[in-house]
NUMI-771414 format. One record per residue (C-alpha): residue number from 0; z, x, y; chain. Coordinates in nm, 3 decimals, always signed. Layout:
N
<n:NUM | up:Z | east:X | north:Y | chain:A>
...
***
This chain:
137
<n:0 | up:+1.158 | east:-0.983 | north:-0.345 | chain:A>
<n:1 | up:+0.833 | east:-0.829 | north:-0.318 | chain:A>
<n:2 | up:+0.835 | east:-0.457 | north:-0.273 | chain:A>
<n:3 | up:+0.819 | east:-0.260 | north:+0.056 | chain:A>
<n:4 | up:+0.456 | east:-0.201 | north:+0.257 | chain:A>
<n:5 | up:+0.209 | east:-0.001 | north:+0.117 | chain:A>
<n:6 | up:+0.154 | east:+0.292 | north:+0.324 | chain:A>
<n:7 | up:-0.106 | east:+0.429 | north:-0.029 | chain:A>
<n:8 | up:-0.189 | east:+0.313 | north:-0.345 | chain:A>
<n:9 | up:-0.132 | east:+0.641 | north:-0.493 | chain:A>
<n:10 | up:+0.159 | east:+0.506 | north:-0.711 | chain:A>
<n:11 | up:-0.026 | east:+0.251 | north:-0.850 | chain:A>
<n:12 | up:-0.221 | east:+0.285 | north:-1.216 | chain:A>
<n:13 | up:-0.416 | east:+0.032 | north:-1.436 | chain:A>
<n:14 | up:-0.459 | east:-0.201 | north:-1.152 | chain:A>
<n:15 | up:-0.720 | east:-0.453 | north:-1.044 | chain:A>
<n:16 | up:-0.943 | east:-0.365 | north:-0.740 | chain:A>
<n:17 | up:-1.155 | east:-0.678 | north:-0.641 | chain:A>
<n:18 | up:-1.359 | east:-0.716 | north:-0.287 | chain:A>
<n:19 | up:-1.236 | east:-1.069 | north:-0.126 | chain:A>
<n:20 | up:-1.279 | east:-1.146 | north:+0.212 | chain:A>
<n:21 | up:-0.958 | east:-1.366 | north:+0.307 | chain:A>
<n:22 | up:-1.054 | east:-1.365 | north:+0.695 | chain:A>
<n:23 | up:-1.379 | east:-1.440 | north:+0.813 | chain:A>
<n:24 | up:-1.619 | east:-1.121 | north:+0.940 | chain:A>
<n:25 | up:-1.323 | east:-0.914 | north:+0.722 | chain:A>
<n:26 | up:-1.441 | east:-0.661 | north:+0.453 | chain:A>
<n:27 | up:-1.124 | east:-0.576 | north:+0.205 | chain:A>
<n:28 | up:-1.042 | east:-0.500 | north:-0.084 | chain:A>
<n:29 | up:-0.791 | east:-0.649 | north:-0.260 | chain:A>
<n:30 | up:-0.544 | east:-0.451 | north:-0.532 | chain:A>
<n:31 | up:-0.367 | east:-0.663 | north:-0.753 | chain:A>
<n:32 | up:-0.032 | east:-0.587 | north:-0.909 | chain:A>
<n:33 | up:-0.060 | east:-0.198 | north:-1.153 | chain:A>
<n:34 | up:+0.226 | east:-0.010 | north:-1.236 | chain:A>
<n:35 | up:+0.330 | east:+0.327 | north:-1.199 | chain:A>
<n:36 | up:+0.475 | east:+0.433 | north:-1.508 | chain:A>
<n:37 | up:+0.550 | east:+0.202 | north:-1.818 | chain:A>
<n:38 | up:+0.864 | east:+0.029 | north:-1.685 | chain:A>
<n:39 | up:+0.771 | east:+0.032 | north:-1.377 | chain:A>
<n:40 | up:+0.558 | east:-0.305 | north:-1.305 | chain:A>
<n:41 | up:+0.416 | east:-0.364 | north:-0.957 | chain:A>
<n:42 | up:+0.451 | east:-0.767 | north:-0.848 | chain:A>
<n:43 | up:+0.276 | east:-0.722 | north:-0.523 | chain:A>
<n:44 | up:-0.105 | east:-0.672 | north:-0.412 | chain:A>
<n:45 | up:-0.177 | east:-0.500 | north:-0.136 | chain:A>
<n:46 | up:-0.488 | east:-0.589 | north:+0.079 | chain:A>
<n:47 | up:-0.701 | east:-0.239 | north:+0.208 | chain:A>
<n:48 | up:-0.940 | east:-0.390 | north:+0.556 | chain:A>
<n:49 | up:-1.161 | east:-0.146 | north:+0.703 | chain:A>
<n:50 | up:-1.365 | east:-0.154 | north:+0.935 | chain:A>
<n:51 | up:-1.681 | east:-0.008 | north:+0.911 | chain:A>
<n:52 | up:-2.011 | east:-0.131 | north:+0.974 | chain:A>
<n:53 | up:-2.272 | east:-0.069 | north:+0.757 | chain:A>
<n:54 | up:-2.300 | east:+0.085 | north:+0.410 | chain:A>
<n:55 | up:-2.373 | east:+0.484 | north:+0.515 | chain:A>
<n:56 | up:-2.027 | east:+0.490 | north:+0.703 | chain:A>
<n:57 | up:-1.774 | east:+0.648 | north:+0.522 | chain:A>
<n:58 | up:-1.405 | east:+0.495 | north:+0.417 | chain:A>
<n:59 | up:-1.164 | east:+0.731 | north:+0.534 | chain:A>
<n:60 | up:-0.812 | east:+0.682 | north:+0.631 | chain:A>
<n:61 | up:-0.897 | east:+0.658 | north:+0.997 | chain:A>
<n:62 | up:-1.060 | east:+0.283 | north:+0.891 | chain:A>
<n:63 | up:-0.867 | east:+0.192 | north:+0.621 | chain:A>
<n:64 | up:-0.535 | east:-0.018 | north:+0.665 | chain:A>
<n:65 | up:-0.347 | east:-0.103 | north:+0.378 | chain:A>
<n:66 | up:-0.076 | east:-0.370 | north:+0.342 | chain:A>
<n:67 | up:+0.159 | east:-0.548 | north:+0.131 | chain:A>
<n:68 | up:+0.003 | east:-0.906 | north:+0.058 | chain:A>
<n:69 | up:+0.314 | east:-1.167 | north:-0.031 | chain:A>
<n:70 | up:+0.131 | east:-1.461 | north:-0.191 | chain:A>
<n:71 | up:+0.261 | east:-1.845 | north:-0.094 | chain:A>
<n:72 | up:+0.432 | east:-1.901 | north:-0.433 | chain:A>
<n:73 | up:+0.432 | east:-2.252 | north:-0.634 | chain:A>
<n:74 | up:+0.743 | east:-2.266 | north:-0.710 | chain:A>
<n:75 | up:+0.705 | east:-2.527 | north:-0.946 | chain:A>
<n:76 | up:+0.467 | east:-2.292 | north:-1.225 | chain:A>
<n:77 | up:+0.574 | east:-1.950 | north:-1.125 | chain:A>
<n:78 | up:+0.850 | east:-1.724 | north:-1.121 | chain:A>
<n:79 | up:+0.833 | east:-1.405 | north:-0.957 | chain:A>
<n:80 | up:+0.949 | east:-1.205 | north:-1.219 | chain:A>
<n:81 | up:+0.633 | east:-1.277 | north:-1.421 | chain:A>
<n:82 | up:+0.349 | east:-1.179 | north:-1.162 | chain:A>
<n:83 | up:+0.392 | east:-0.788 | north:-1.258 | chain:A>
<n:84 | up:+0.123 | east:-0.688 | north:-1.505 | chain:A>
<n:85 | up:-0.134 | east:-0.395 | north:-1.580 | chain:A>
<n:86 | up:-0.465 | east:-0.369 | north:-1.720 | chain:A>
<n:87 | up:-0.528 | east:-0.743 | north:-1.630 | chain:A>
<n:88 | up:-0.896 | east:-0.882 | north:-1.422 | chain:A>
<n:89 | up:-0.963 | east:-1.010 | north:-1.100 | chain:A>
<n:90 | up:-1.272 | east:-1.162 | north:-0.941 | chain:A>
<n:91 | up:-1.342 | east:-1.422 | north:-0.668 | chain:A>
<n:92 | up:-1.493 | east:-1.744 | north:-0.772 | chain:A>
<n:93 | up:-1.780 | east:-1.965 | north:-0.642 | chain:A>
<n:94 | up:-1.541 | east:-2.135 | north:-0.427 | chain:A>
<n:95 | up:-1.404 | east:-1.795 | north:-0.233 | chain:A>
<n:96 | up:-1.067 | east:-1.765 | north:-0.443 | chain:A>
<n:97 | up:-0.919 | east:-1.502 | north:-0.634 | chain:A>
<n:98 | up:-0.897 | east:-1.555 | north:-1.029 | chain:A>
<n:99 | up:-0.641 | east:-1.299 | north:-1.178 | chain:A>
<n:100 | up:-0.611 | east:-1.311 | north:-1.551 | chain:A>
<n:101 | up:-0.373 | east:-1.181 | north:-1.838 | chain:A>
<n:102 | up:-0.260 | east:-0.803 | north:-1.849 | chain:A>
<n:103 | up:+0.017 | east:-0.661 | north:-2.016 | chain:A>
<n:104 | up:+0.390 | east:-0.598 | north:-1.989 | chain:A>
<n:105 | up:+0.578 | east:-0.318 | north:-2.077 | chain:A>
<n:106 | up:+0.910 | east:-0.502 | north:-2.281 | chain:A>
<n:107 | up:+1.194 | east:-0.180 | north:-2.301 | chain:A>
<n:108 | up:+1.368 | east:-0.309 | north:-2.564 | chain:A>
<n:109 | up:+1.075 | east:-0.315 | north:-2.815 | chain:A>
<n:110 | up:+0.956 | east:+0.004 | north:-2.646 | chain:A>
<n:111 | up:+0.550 | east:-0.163 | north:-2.629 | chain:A>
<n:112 | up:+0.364 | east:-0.358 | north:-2.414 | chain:A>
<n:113 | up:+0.276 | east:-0.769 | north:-2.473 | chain:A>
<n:114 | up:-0.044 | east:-0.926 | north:-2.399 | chain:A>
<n:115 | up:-0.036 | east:-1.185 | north:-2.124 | chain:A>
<n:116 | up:-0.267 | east:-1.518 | north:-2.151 | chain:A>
<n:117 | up:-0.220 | east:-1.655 | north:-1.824 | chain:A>
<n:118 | up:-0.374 | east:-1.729 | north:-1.552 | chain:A>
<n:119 | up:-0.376 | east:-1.800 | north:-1.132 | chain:A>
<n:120 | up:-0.611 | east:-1.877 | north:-0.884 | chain:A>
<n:121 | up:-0.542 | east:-1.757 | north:-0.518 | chain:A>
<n:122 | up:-0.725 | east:-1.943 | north:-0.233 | chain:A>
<n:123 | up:-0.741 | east:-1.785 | north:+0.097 | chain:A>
<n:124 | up:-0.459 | east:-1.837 | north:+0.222 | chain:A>
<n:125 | up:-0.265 | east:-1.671 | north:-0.018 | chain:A>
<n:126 | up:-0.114 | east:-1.989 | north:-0.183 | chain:A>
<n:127 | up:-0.090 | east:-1.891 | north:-0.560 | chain:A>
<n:128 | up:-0.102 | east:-2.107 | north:-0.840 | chain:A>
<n:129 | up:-0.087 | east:-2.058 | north:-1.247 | chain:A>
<n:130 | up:-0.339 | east:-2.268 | north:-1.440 | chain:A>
<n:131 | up:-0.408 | east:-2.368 | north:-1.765 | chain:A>
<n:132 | up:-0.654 | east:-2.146 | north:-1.965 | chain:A>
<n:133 | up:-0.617 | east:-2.220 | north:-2.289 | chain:A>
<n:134 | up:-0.927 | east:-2.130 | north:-2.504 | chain:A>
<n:135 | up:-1.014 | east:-2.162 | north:-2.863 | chain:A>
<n:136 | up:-1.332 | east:-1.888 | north:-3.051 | chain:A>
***
């Protein structure tokens, strides 16, 4: 279950904040995942649209609408329980989809946080799936 609708993103720290323009003639901002304290992992993004038209107008809360983004899951690479993560990337690609790599977790009973090496691509619309990024120095 992905958590309630975002009415801010004041909550969230040591998130990713990457501009991706799901809809066409759309400019948002998309906020992946964060957390809020140490335990507390976020497993939703949350898309911000505004509407302004040029770059001298001002973001404000007046323009900005902000809300819960529940990704199409594939069920046969991912579980829900392992999309929460902080200090991980985003970017778009060439093709117009959303990369989102590693990150940590907080694990309580070892009181410290594990890398993540894993990886999804999100296309536009919203189907998520893990991929293979295995890499060798």
């Amino acid at each position: 279950m992905i958590e309630p609708e975002c009415k801010s993103i004041g909550d969230r720290i040591f998130f990713c904040a990457t501009q991706w323009n799901v809809k066409d003639n759309e400019n948002s901002i998309f906020v992946t995942y964060g957390r809020s304290n140490p335990s507390k992992l976020f497993k939703s993004m949350a898309r911000l649209s505004f509407n302004t038209q040029t770059e001298a107008e001002e973001m404000n809360e007046r323009n900005v609408v902000i809300e819960t983004v529940e990704p199409i899951l594939d069920n046969k690479s991912i579980d829900i329980d392992e999309l929460g993560r902080f200090r991980h990337s985003a970017c778009v690609t060439y093709n117009s989809n959303l990369f989102i790599y590693g990150g940590k977790v907080f694990e309580q009973e070892k009181s410290g946080s594990r890398v993540l090496n894993d990886g999804y691509i999100m296309d536009r619309s919203l189907n998520l799936k893990k991929i293979n990024v295995n890499y060798t120095f």
